[in-house]
N, C-alpha and C positions, 0 to 999 in steps of 0.2 A: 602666774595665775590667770589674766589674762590672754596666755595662749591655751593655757589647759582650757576655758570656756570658751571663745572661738574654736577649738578644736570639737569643746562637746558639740556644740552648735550646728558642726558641720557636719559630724557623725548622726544626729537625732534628724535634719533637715534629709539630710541622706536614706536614712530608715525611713522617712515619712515616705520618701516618693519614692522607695525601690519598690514596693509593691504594687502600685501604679504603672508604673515603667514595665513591670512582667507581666502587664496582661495585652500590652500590645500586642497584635497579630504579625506572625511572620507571614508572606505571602506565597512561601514554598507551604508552610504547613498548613494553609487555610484552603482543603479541599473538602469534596462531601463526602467523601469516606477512606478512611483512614487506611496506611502504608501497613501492613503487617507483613515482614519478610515471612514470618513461617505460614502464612497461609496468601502462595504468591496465586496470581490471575491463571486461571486454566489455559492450559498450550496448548495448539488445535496440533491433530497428528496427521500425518501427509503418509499413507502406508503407499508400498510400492506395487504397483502394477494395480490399482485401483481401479482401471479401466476396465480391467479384463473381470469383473467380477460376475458380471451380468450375461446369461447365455442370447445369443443371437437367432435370427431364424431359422439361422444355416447349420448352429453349430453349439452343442453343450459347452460352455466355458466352466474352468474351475481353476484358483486360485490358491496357493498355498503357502505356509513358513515354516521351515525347522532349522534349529540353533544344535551348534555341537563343537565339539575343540576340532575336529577337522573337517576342514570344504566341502570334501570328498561323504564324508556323511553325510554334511547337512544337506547338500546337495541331494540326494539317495533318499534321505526322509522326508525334502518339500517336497518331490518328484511322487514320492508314494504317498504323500497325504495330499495330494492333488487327484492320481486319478482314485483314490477313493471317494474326493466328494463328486469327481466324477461319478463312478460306478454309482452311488447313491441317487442322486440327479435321476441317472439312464434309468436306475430301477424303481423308481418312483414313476416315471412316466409306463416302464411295463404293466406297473401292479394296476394303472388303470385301466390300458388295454386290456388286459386280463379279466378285471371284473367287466368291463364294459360287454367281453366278448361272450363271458360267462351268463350275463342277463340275456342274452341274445340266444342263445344256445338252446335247441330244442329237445335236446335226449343226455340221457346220464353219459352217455360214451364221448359226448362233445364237451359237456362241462369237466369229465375226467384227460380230456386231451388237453385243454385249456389250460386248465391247473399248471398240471403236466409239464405242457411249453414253458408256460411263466416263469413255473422255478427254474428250468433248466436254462432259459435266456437269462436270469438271474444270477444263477450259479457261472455263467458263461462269461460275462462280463463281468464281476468279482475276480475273475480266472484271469481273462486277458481282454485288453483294451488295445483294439487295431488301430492302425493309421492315424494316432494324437500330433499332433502339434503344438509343438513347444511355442509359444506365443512371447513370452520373456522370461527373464530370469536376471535376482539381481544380486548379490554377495556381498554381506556388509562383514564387521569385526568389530566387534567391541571389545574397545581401547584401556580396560577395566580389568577385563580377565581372558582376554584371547578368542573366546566366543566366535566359531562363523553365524552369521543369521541371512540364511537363504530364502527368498522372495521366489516362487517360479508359478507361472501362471500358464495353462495347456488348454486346448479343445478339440472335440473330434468332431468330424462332422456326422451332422443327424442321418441323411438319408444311406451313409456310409455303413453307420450302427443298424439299422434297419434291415439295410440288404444282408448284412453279415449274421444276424439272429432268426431273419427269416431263412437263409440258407441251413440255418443250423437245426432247423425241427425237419425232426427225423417220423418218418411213418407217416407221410401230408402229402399230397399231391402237388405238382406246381399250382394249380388254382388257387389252392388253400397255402400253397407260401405268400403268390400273389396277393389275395385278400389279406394275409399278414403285413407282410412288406406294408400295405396301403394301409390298415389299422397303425402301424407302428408309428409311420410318418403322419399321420391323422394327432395322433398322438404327441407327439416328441412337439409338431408342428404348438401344440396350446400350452408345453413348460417354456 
C-alpha cells in the first residue's frame, strides 16, 4: 500500500506540473508569424529574355512564349506571337502619323490619301515584317508532361520600317514619300 501512495504521489505531482511544463516556448516555434505549408512565401519569377522587352531608339523590340509537344511548333508560334506584338507596336505608331497628318491636311483629297496610306501601311506590315532580328530565343520542357516552352525575343529596326512603308505608297511623289519617310521616323522616334 505504501507503494501504491508513493506511486499516487508521483502520478498527481506529475499532473500538477505537466501543464506548466507545455507552456514553455520552443525557440524554433517562437516567430511573428506563423509556418503555414499550404500558404508558402511568394516566389519572385525570373522570365527569359526580360531584357529585350523594352523598344530602343533604334529599334521596335517584341518579346514572346508558346508551349506545344513539339519544339518545332512552339518554336513557329513564339516567332508568330512576337512579330505580331511587333506588327501592333509599328501600327500604333502609324495610326498617329496618320491622324497627326490628317489634322494637318488641307483638302478632302489629302485627308482621303492619308487615310488611305495608313491602312495600307497597316495592312502591309500585318502582311510581312522585313529585316527582324532574332535577338534570343530560349527552349525549356516541362519535366511533368513533355511540354516545349519557347522564349523568343526579335526587333526591327525603326528607320528600316519607315523607309520600306514609305516606299510602298503608291500614287505620291518622291517629296511626299520623303515627308513620310520623316513623319514616320518623327513618329516611331516618340514609341
Amino acid at each position: 500500500m505504501k507503494n501504491s501512495k508513493k506511486y499516487l504521489l508521483e502520478v498527481l505531482a506529475l499532473a500538477a506540473v505537466l501543464p506548466f511544463a507545455a507552456c514553455a516556448s520552443d525557440p524554433v516555434a517562437a516567430t511573428s508569424t506563423q509556418y503555414r505549408p499550404e500558404n508558402p512565401a511568394p516566389i519572385k519569377i525570373v522570365e527569359p529574355l526580360a531584357e529585350y522587352l523594352n523598344d530602343t531608339d533604334e529599334a521596335f523590340r517584341a518579346r514572346a512564349s508558346a508551349e506545344a509537344m513539339s519544339a518545332m511548333a512552339a518554336q513557329k508560334a513564339a516567332m508568330m506571337n512576337a512579330k505580331v506584338e511587333l506588327a501592333g507596336k509599328i501600327n500604333t505608331a502609324i495610326d498617329s502619323v496618320g491622324k497627326s497628318s490628317t489634322e494637318t491636311a488641307q483638302d478632302d483629297a489629302a485627308i482621303t490619301t492619308q487615310t488611305n496610306f495608313r491602312e495600307l501601311a497597316k495592312a502591309h506590315v500585318d502582311q510581312t515584317l522585313n529585316n527582324i532580328h532574332v535577338l534570343g530565343q530560349e527552349t525549356f520542357r516541362d519535366p511533368v508532361d513533355g511540354r516545349y516552352i519557347v522564349y523568343v525575343a526579335i526587333e526591327v529596326n525603326k528607320k528600316a520600317v519607315a523607309d520600306t512603308l514609305a516606299n510602298k505608297a503608291s500614287q505620291t511623289s518622291p517629296e511626299q514619300k520623303a515627308k513620310l519617310r520623316a513623319a514616320l521616323e518623327t513618329a516611331f522616334e516618340e514609341k
